[in-house]
VEXDREN-2710 file (C-alpha; in Angstrom, 1 decimal):
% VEXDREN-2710
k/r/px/py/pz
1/UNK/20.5/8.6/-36.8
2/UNK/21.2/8.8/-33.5
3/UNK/17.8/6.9/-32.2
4/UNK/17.2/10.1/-29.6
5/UNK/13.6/11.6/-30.4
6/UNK/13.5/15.5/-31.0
7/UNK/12.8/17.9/-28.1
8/UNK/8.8/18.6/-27.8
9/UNK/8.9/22.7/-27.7
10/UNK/7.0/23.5/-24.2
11/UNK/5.3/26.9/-23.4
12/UNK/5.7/28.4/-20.0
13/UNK/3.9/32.0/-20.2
14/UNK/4.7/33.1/-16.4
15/UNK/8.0/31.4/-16.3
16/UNK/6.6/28.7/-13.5
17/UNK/7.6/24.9/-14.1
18/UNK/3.9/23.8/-12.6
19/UNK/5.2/20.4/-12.7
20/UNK/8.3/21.2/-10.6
21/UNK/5.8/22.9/-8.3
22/UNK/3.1/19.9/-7.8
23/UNK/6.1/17.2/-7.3
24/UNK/8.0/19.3/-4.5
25/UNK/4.3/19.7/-3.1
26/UNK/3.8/16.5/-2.9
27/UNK/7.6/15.2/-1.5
28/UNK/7.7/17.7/1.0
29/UNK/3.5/16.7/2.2
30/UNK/4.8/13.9/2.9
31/UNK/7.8/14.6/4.5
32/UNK/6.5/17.3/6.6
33/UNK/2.9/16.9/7.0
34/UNK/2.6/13.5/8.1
35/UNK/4.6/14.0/11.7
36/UNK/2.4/17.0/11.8
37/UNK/-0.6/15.4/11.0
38/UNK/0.7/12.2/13.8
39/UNK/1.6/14.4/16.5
40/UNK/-1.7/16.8/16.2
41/UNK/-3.2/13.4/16.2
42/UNK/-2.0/12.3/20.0
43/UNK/-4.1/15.4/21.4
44/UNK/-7.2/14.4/19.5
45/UNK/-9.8/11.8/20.3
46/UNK/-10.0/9.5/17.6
47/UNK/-12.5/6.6/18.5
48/UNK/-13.2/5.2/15.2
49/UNK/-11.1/4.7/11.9
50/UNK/-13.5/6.9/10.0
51/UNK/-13.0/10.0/12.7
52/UNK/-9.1/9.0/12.8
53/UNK/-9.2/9.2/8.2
54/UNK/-11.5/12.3/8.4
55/UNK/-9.0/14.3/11.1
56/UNK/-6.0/12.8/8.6
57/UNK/-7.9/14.8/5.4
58/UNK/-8.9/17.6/7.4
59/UNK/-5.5/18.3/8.4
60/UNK/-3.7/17.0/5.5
61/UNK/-5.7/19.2/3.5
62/UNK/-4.4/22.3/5.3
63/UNK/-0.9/21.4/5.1
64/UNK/-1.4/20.3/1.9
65/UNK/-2.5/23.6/0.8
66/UNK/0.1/25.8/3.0
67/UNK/3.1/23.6/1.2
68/UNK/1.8/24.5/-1.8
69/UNK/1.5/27.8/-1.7
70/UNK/4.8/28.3/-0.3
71/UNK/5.9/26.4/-3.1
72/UNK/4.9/28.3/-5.3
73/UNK/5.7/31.2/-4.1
74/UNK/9.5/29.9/-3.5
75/UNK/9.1/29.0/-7.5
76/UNK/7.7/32.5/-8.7
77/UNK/10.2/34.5/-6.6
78/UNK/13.6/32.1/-8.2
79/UNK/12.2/32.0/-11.5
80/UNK/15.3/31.8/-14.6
END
């Protein structure tokens, strides 16, 4: 008995590893949204914390979304 646990059996009907997907999402967010976000930032006027975390979501939202559709299309196109 070698102490290793058995492999758990996984389903993937379209072939996408969602997981994969979210994780590189959420890497490359932060690696590429937040200089976007911090130099979109310098040609705003942000008076106040709450207008500086609102622009921050705004735009982090967008980028958010554009990464991971791009992501997921990158994942769909090199499927195994």
């Amino acid at each position: 008995m070698s102490g290793v646990p058995e492999p758990v059996e996984t389903t993937n009907p379209e072939g996408v590893d969602y997981g994969w997907v979210m994780q590189v999402t959420f890497v490359t967010t932060i690696l590429v949204g937040a200089p976007i976000v911090a130099a979109l930032s310098l040609q705003a006027d942000l008076p106040t914390w709450s207008a500086r975390a609102e622009f921050a979501i705004r735009v982090g939202a967008v980028v958010w979304t554009l990464t991971a559709l791009a992501v997921f299309a990158y994942a769909k196109r090199h499927q195994e």
